[in-house]
C-alpha positions as CSV (number, residue, x, y, z in Angstrom):
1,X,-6.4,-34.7,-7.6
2,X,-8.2,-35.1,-4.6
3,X,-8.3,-32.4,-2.2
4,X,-9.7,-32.2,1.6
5,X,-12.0,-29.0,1.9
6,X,-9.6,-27.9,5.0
7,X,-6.6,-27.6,2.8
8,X,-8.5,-25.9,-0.1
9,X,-10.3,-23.3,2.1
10,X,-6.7,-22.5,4.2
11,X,-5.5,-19.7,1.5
12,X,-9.0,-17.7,1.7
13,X,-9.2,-18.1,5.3
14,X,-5.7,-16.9,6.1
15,X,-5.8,-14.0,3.6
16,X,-9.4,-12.6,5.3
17,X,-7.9,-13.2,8.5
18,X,-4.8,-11.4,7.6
19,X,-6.7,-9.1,6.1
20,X,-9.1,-7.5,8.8
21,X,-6.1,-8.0,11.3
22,X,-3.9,-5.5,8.9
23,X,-7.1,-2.7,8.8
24,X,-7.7,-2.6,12.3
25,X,-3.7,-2.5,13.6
26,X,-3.4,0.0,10.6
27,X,-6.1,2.4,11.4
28,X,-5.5,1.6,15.4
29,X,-1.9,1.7,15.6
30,X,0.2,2.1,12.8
31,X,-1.4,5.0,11.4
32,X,0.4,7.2,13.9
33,X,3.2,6.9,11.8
34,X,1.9,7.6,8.8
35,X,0.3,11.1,9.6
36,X,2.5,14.3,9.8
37,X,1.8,17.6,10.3
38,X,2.7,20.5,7.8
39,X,3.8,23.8,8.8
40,X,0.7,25.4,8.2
41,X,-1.1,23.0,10.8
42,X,-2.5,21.2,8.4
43,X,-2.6,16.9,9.1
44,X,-1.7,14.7,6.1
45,X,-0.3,11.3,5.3
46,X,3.0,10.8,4.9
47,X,2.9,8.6,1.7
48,X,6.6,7.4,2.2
49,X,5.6,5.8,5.5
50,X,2.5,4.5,4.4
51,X,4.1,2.8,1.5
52,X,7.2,1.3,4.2
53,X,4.6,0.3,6.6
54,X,2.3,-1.3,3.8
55,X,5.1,-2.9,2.4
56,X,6.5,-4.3,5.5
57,X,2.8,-5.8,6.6
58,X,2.9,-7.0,2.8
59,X,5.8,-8.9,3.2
60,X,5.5,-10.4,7.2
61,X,2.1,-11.5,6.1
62,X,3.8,-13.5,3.0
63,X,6.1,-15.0,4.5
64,X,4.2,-16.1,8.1
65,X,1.7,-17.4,5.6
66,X,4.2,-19.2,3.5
67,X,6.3,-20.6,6.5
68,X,3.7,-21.9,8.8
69,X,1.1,-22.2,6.8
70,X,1.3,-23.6,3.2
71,X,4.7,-25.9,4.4
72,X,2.9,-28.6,3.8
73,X,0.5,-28.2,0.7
74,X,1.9,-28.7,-2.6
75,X,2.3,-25.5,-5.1
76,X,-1.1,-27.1,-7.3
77,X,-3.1,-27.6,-4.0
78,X,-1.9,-23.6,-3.0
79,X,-2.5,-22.8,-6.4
80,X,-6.2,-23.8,-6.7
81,X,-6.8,-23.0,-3.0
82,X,-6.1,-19.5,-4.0
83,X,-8.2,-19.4,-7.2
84,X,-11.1,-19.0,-4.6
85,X,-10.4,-15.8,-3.7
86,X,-8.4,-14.4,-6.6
87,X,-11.8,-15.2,-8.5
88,X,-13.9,-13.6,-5.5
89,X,-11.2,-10.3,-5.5
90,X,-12.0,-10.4,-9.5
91,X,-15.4,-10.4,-9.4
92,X,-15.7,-7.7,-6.8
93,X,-13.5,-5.5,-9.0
94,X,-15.1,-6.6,-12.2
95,X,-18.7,-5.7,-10.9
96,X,-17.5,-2.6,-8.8
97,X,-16.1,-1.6,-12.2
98,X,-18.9,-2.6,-14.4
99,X,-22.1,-0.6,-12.3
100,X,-19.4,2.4,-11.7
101,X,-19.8,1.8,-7.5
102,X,-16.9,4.2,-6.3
103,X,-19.5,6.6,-4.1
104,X,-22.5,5.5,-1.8
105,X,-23.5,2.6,-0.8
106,X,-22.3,0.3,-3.1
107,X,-18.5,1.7,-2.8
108,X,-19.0,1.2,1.3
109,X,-20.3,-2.8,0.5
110,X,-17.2,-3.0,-1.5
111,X,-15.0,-1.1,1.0
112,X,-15.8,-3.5,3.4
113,X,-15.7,-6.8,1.2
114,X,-12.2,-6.1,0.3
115,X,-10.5,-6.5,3.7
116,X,-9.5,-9.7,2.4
117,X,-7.0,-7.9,0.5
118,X,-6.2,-5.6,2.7
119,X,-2.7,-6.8,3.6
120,X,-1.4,-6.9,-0.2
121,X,-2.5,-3.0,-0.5
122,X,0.6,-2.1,-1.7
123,X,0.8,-3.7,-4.8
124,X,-1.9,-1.3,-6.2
125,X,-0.5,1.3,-4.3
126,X,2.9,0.9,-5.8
127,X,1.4,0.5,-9.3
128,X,-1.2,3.5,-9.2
129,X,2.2,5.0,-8.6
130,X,3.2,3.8,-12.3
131,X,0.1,3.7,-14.4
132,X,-2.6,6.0,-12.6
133,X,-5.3,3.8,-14.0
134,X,-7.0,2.5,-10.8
135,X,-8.7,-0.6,-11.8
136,X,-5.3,-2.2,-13.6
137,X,-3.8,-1.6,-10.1
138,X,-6.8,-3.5,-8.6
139,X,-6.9,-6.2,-11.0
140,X,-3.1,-7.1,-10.3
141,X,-3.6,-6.4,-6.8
142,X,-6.3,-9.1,-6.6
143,X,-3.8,-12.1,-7.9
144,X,-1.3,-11.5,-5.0
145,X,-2.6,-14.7,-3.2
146,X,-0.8,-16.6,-5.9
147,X,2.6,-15.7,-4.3
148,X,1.8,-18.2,-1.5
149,X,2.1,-20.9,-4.1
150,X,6.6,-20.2,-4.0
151,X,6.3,-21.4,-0.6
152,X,4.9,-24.8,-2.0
153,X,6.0,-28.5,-2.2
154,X,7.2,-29.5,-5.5
C-alpha cells in the first residue's frame, strides 16, 4: 500500500494540535470550573467536573477529528497513521517508566512531551479510578488514537 506522507502524518498532527489546544483552554479557561472552594477556605478540584469537562474535550475532539478529518482516509491508512504516535506515547511511557522519571527534570521533559495526549486524559483518569496502577492507565491511555480509525472508509 502506497501512502502519501500528508495522509500518514494527519493523525500525529491533529492529535499534538489538539493536544496543546486542550492544556492551554484547560488551564486558561476551563479550569474555573473545576476548582471549588471548601468550607474551611481551602481551594481544591472538583474531580466530578474535571472528569465531565475531560470527558466532554475527549469526545468533541474525537469526533471533529473523525468527521472532518479522517472522512476520507481508509481505516488501514488511519490505522498506521496512528501507529506513529501510539508508538511515540509508548516509548515516552516505557522509558519514563524504565529510568523511574516522575520528579525533576526528566518528569518536566515528559510533562511537556505528552501534550499530544492531552485531549484523551480521561482514559487514564477514568482507569486510575479502577486499577490505581498508574502506568496501566498510561499505557491504555496512549492507544486512544486508534479510535480515529471507526471513523474510516472500509
Amino acid at each position: 500500500m502506497k501512502m502519501s506522507k500528508k495522509k500518514l502524518w494527519k493523525v500525529p498532527l491533529y492529535c499534538i494540535f489538539a493536544g496543546i489546544i486542550t492544556f492551554y483552554a484547560t488551564v486558561n479557561f476551563l479550569g474555573r470550573f473545576m476548582i471549588t472552594r471548601l468550607p474551611d477556605g481551602t481551594i481544591t478540584l472538583d474531580n466530578t467536573n474535571a472528569l465531565i469537562i475531560h470527558g466532554g474535550i475527549f469526545i468533541l475532539v474525537l469526533i471533529a477529528g473523525g468527521l472532518f478529518f479522517y472522512r476520507d482516509m481508509t481505516r488501514k491508512e488511519i490505522f498506521f497513521s496512528a501507529s506513529i504516535i501510539v508508538i511515540i506515547g509508548l516509548m515516552m511511557t516505557l522509558t519514563q517508566w524504565a529510568f523511574n522519571l516522575t520528579t525533576g527534570p526528566g518528569a518536566v521533559f515528559f510533562i511537556y512531551a505528552s501534550l499530544a495526549f492531552e485531549w484523551s486524559n480521561i482514559v487514564p483518569q477514568l482507569l486510575y479510578r479502577v486499577n490505581e496502577n498508574l502506568w496501566l492507565g498510561a499505557f491504555i491511555g496512549n492507544l486512544t488514537p486508534y479510535l480515529f480509525i471507526i471513523f474510516g472508509k472500509k
